[in-house]
C-alpha positions, 0 to 999 in steps of 0.5 A, spaced: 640 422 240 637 420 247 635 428 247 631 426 241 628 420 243 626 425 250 623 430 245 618 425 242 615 423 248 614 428 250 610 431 245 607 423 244 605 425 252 603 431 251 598 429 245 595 423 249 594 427 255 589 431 250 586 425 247 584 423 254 581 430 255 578 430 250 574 424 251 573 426 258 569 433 256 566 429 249 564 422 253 556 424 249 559 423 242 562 419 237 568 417 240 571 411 235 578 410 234 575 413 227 572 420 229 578 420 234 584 420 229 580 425 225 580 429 230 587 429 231 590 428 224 592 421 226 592 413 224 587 410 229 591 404 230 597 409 232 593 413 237 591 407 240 598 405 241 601 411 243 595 412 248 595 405 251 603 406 251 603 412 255 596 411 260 596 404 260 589 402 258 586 402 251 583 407 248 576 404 247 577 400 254 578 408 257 572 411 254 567 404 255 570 405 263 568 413 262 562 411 261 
């Protein structure tokens, strides 16, 4: 079981960290929890968690602060 629990952090991680990138290389467009769900075929309410779960910091705080 724990096994299990490891493996889906994991890929929620390795998820985030590709969100994070692409805010980081796309700081120019559209960047609402909207857009970014579409983008990667997730609920914006459940990006923002995982994101600020793994990072620390809201997803609209880290775009705001990025810009």
């Amino acid at each position: 079981m724990a096994r299990l629990v490891n493996k889906h952090k994991n890929a929620n991680d390795n998820i985030t960290y590709k969100i994070k990138e692409y805010i980081d290389n796309n700081l120019k467009l559209d960047l609402s929890l909207v857009a970014l769900g579409d983008v990667f075929k997730l609920n914006p309410a459940y990006l923002s968690t995982l994101f600020k779960a793994t990072h620390g910091i809201g997803v609209v705080d880290y775009i705001n602060k990025s810009r």
